[in-house]
N, C-alpha and C positions, 0 to 999 in steps of 0.2 A: 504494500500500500504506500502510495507518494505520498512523504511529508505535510506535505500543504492539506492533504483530505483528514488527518486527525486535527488541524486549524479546523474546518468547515463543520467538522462534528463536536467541537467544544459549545455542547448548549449550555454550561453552566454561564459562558464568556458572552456566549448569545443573549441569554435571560437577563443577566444583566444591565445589557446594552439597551437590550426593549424596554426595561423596569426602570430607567434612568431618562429619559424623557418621555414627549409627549406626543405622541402621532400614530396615524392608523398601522395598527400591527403589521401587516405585508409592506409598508414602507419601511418602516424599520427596519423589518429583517433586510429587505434590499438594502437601504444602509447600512447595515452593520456589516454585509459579504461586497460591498462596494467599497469599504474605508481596509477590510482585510486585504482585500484583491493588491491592494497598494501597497498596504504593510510588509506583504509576501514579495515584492519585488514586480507586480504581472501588472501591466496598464489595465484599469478596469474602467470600462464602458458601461454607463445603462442602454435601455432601449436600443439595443445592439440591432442591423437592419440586417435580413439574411436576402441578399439579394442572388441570384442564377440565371444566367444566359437572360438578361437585364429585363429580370421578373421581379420583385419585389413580395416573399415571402412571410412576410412580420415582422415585427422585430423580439429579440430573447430580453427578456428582464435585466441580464446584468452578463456581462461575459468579461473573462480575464485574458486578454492579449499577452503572450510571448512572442516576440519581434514581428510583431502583427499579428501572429496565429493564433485562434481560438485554442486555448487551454482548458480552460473549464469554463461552461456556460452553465446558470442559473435562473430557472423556471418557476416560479409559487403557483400552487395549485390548491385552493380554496375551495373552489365552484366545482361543476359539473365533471361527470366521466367525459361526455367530449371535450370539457376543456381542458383536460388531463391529454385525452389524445393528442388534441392540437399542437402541445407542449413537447410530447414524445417525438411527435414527427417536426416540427419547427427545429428543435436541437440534433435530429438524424440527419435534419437537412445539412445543418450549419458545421457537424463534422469535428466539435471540438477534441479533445481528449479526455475530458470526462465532459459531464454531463448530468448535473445536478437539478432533479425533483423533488421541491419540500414539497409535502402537505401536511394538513394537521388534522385530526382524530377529532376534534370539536366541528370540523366542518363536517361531516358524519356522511357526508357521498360516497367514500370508498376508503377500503382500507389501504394498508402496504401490502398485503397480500392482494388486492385488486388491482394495485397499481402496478405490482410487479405482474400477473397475469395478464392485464392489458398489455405490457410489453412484450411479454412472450407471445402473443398471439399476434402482435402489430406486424409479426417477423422484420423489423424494426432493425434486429442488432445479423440480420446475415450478413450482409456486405458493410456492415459497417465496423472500424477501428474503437472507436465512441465507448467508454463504458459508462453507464449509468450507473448512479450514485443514487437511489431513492432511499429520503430521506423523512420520517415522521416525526415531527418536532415536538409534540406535547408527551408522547410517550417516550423519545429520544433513542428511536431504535432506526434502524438502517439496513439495507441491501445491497451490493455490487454486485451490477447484472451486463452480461455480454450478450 
């Protein structure tokens, strides 16, 4: 496991951060893996755009540049099973090297076991280098899925 992904999984560091000011929870956490991104050494972007043969595919919540390359890109996933899809395929698109899905257990649409299920059945990780990093932040448990 890369260095930098026990950073990404320190909720205790996380909880803190969100417990110390004032603003909508998924901001937070976007700030808190956008001020890491930096601390690590990786340019970090919000609203990263994933653009392909000059299509315009969404953009990723937060993504960490190594000498421009996507490294690790990050997704919150709140809402819906298709907005989980969206997320899966947005990030398979974009190719990083990991590939980071929080959700949380309070938004109560699917588990870490759904969201790893949905992955596996996206067939998602065939052609792809990408590992996925799914991440459940109230229970503070985790998966790495190829």
């Amino acid at each position: 496991m890369e260095p930098f992904i026990r950073e990404i999984l320190a909720f205790e560091i996380l909880q803190d951060f969100v417990n110390r000011k004032d603003a909508p929870f998924k901001e937070l956490i976007l700030d808190y893996y956008d001020e890491l991104g930096g601390k690590l050494g990786f340019e970090s972007r919000r609203d990263f755009p994933i653009e392909r043969r000059k299509l315009n595919y969404g953009n990723i919540e937060c993504v960490w540049l190594d000498s421009s390359n996507p490294a690790v890109a990050f997704e919150l996933c709140f809402g819906s099973r298709e907005e989980a899809m969206v997320s899966l395929w947005k990030l398979a698109e974009l190719e990083p090297g990991y590939a980071v899905i929080i959700t949380s257990g309070k938004a109560k649409n699917f588990s870490l076991d759904d969201l790893e299920r949905m992955f596996r059945r996206s067939h998602l990780s065939k052609a792809k280098e990408t590992a996925f990093l799914l991440v459940e932040i109230n229970s503070e448990e985790f998966r790495i899925v190829h």
